[in-house]
N, C-alpha and C positions, 0 to 999 in steps of 0.2 A: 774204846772205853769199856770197862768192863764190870759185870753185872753186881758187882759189890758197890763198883761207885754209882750207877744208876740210881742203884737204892737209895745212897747215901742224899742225893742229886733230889730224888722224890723224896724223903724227911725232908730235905733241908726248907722245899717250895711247900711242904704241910707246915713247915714250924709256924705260919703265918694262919694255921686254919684249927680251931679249936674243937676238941669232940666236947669239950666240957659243955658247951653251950646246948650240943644236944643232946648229951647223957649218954651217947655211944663211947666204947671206947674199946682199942687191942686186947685180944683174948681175956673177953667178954665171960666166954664158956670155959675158961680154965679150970671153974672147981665144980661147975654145975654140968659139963658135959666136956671131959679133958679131950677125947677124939674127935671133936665136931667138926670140927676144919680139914683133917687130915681124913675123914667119910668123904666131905664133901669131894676135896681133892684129890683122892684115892679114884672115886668115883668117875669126876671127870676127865683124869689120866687115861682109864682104862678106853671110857667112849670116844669120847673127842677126835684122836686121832684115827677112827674107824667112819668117823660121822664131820671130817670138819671143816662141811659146811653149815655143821649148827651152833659154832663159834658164834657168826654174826647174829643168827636170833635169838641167843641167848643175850646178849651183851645188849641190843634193841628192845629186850623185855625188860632187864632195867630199866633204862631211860621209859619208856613208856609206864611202867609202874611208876617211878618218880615224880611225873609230869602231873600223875589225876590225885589229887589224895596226898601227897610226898610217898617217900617210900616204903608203902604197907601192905604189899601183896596183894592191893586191891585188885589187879588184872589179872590173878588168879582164880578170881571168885567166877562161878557158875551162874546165870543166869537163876532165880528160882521162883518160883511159883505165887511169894507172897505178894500182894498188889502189882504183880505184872511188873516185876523190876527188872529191865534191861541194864546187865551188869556192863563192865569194862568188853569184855570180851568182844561182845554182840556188838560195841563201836567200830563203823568204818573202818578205822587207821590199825586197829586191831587183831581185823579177821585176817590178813597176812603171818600173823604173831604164829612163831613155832617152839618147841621145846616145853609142851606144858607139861607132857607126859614125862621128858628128863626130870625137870626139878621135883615130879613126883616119885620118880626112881630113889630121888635122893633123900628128900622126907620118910620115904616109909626104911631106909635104911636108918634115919637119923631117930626115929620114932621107936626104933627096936633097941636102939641105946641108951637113948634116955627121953623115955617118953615124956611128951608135953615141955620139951627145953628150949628147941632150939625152933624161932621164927619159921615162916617161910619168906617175909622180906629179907633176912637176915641171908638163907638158901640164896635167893636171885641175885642178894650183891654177890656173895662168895664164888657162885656158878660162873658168873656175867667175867669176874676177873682171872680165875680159874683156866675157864675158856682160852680166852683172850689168853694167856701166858702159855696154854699148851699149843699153841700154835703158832707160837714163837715172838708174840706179842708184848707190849708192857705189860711187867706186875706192880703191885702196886696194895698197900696194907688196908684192910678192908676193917675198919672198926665194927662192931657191932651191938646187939642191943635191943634192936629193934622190934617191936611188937605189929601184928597183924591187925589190918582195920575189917572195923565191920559193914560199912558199905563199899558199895561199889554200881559207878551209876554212868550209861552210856551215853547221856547227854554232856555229863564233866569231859569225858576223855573227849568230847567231839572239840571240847573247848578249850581242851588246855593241849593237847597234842598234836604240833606243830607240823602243819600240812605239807608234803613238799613242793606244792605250788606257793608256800611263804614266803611275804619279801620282805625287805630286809627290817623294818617298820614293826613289825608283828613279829619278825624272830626277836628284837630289841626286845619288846616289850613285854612278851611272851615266858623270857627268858630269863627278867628282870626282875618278874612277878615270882619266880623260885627263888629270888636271891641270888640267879645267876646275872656274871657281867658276861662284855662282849671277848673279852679272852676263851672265856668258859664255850661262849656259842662255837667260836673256831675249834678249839679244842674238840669238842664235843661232836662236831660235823667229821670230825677226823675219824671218827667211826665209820664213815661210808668207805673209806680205805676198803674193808670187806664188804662181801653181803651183793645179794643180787634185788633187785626190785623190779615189780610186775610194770608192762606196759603202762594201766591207767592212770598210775603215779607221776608219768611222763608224758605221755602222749597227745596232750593238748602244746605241747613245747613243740611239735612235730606239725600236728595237722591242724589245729584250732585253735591257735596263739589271740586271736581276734575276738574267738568266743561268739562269731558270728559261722561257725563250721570250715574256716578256714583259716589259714596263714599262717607260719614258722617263727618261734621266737627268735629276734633278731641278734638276740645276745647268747644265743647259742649255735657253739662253729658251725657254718654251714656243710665242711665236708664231715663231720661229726652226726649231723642230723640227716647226711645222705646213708650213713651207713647201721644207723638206728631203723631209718625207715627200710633200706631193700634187707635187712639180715634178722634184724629184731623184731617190731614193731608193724609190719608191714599194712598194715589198714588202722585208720583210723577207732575203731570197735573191738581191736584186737583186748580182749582181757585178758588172757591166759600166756603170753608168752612173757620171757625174764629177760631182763639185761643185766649186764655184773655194773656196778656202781663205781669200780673202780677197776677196768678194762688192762685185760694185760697182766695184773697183780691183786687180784679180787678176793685170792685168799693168803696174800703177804699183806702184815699189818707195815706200814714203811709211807714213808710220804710221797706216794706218786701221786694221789687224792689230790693234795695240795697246786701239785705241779699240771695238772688237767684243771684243775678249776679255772689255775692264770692264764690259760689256753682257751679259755671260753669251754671247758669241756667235761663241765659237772652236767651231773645226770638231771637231777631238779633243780627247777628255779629256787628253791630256797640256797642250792651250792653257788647258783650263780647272782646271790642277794649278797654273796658274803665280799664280792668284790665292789661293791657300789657304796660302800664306808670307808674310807680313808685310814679309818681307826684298825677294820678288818682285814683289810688288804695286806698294812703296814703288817699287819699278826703272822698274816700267809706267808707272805715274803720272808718273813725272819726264820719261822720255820726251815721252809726251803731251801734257804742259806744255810741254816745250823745241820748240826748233827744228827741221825735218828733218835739216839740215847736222849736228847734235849726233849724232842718231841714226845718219846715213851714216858719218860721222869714229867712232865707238864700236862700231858691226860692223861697219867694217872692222877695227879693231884686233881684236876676237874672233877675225876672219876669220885673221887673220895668226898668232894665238897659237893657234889650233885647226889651222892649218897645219904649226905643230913638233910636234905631238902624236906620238913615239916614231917619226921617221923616222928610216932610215936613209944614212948620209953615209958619206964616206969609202971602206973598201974593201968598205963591207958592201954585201948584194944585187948588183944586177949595173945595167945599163944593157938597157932590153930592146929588140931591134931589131923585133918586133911588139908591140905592147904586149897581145895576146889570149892572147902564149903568153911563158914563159921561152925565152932563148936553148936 
């Protein structure tokens, strides 16, 4: 199949999904900044393919900006000074977060063209899909619109940004609460295709499944958990060492993700929540079956609809002219 009908494939699964409701909408910046998109993507053409393994934490700092706030730049805000506010950052699930210095690369080039125009929520969707297509991933039309919020607080993201020891209960419900369904969760899990994750994300699936200091998740392959422990993870206390999320093909966007998970052989429990629904399983399975082009045209549409998730338009928030701090 081929890349015209992809696209064609992605409209056809958005025709069901309206920007009117959130006041985004395709080239946004057409008259108020005509090169804004083709900065951004100019920009991440040049890196990306020098750097690409910061595909996946680019495209995870969306999702994570989406989850606290909807999508408003809040997980770019800096910690600062007044009443001791621990921003997005300084959360847990967080401090793994890389690429903050890109998407500032790419503000202070979009800031020289026309200053005070373009988001930097609006930057993180563009980058996040950018990314992801320079590495031979889904593309997929990023409306925009979007305005920057002015908090940002590390108690929310503790609470809305889904752990991956999540089961499947808490991803529903979690997920449900942005307006996303259980399609969207599968979909959206499909991003672990790339990206590596540190041992402590995992490492209770290894040694401390009981939560008493010992015992193995039983729902995870046993010969899978033999070779996490002697290659990866080898002590229980291990912080620092990584494993790829999607073993084998961790930097091909492509459905092997899918096909490790029906093997018992996702990385987190929340990978392996996704098989204990009937509803989620049926999702995986069809995937697996279908074509890649199905799956790239179907998270991109997630992509696009996890992109309105409670932004703000019009007069709300501001425009920020660093994106680390509020005006």
């Amino acid at each position: 199949m081929g890349y015209h009908n992809i696209i064609m494939i992605i409209l056809g699964i958005m025709g069901v999904i309206s920007f009117a409701e959130a006041q985004l909408e395709l080239g946004y910046y057409a008259k108020s900044c005509p090169r804004a998109e083709e900065i951004v993507q100019n920009f991440v053409h040049k890196h990306i393919p020098n750097a690409p393994s910061l595909a996946a934490p680019l495209l995870r700092m969306q999702f994570h900006d989406c989850f606290v706030r909807g999508c408003d730049a809040s997980v770019l805000l800096d910690v600062t000074k007044v009443g001791n506010n621990d921003t997005e950052k300084t959360a847990n699930p967080n401090l793994s977060l890389r690429g903050f210095g890109f998407i500032d690369g790419v503000k202070s080039l979009l800031e020289a063209e026309c200053p005070g125009v373009v988001s930097c929520a609006d930057i993180i969707a563009l980058v996040a899909r950018d990314a992801v297509w320079t590495i031979g991933g889904p593309w997929w039309p990023v409306p925009t619109g979007r305005r920057d919020g002015l908090i940002s607080n590390e108690t929310e993201a503790l609470q809305n940004i889904p752990p991956p020891f999540s089961n499947f209960s808490f991803l529903q419900t979690i997920f449900a609460s942005k307006g996303l369904d259980l399609k969207d969760l599968v979909l959206l899990s499909g991003a672990h295709t790339i990206g590596i994750a540190h041992c402590p994300s995992f490492s209770n699936r290894l040694y401390n499944f009981t939560g008493l200091g010992y015992g193995q998740d039983p729902s995870l392959d046993s010969e899978y958990a033999d070779v996490l422990k002697a290659r990866k993870c080898k002590t229980p206390t291990d912080n620092t060492s990584i494993a790829e999320m999607d073993p084998g093909s961790f930097r091909t966007f492509d459905l092997s993700y899918y096909k490790l998970v029906l093997k018992r052989r996702g990385l987190f429990e929340s990978d392996a929540a996704l098989t204990t629904s009937p509803t989620t399983l049926s999702y995986i399975k069809q995937l697996v079956d279908g074509p890649l082009e199905t799956f790239f045209a179907e998270f991109g549409a997630a992509m696009v609809k996890m992109g309105q998730v409670e932004v703000l338009t019009g007069s709300a928030g501001e425009i920020r002219k660093q994106c680390s701090a509020v005006n």
